[in-house]
N, C-alpha and C positions, 0 to 999 in steps of 0.2 A: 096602611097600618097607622096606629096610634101613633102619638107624640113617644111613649113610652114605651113601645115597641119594633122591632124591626124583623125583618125577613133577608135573609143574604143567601147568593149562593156560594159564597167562599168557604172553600173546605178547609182552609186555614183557621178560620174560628171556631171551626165546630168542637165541642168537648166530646171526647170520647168517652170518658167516665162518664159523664152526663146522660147518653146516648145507650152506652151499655148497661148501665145502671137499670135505666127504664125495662130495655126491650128483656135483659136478664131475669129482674124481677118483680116485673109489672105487666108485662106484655103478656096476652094466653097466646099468642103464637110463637113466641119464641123464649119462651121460660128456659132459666139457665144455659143460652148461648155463648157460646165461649169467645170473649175480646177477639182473638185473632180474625173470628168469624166476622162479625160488626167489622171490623179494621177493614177488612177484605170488601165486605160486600160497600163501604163506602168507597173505598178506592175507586170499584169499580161500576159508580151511578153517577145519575148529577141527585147532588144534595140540595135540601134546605134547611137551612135555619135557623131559629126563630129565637129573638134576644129581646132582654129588658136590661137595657145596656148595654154590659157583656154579658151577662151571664144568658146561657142558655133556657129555654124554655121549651123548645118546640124542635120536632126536626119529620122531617118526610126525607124518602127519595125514589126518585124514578131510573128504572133501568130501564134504560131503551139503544135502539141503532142511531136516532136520532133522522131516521127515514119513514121509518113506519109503524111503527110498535113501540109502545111504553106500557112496563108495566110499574107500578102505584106500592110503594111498600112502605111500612114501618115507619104512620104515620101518627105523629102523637105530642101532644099538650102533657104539661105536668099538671098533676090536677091541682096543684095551686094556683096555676094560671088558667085554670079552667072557667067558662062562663062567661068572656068576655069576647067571644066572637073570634077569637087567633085562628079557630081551625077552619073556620069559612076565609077567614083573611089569608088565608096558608092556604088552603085548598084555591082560589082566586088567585094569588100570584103564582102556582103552579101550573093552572088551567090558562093563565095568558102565558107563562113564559116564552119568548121570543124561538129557544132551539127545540122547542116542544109543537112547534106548529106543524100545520100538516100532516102530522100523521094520523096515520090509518085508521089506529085501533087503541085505545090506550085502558087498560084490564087494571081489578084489583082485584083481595079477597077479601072478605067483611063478615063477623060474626054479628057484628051492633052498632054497627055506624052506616047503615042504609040513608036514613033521615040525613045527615052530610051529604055523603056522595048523588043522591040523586038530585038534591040541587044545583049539582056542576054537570049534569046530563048521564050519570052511571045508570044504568039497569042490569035486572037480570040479560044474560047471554039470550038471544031471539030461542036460538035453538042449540039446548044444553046437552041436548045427545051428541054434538060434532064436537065439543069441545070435552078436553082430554088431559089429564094429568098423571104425576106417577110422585106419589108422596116418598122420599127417600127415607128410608131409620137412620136419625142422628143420636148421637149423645146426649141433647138436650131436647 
């Protein structure tokens, strides 16, 4: 990371408002999600993220068992911080992370960040017919 920047995974720094703000209303996947939601699902992942100083800029996290499976969500730069390489620098210190090794399979979903993710080794699924979803109806 830059002089000017930094990557942590302490979920004591992270800004909630910061984090919800985004994914609330800037995010196409998760437009208008409700705080408790965001609260909950950082509880229960490892986070990162991403400072210029203190303040927040950047945040990813991955849910996994920490055995075999990770999945990659709610990854993102403020686009003021945008342009200067944070989400490769982000994406990079998540792909080495130490409790992330070894496993098996680590998934995301992507509407237009392909060009990132297949620099860290992501591709389409081999074979998209075994692979299965069931989209729930939320409130937002």
């Amino acid at each position: 990371m830059t002089n000017d920047y930094s990557i942590s995974t302490d979920k004591a720094k992270l800004n909630l408002d910061v984090i919800h703000r985004f994914l609330s209303q800037e995010a196409y996947w998760s437009l208008n999600i409700p705080i408790d939601i965001v609260k909950r699902a950082i509880e229960n992942a490892v986070c990162f993220g991403v400072y210029k100083g203190d303040e927040q800029v950047g945040f990813a996290r991955v849910v996994t068992d920490f055995a075999t499976f990770g999945y990659l969500a709610d990854v993102f730069i403020l686009p003021e911080h945008r342009g200067k390489g944070l989400s490769k620098q982000l994406m990079a210190f998540i792909m080495t992370y130490p409790p992330l090794q070894g496993l098996r399979r680590i998934m995301l979903v992507t509407k237009d960040a392909h060009g990132l993710y297949t620099q860290f080794g992501f591709k389409p699924v081999d074979e998209p017919q075994n692979t299965m979803s069931i989209k729930a109806f939320t409130n937002y």
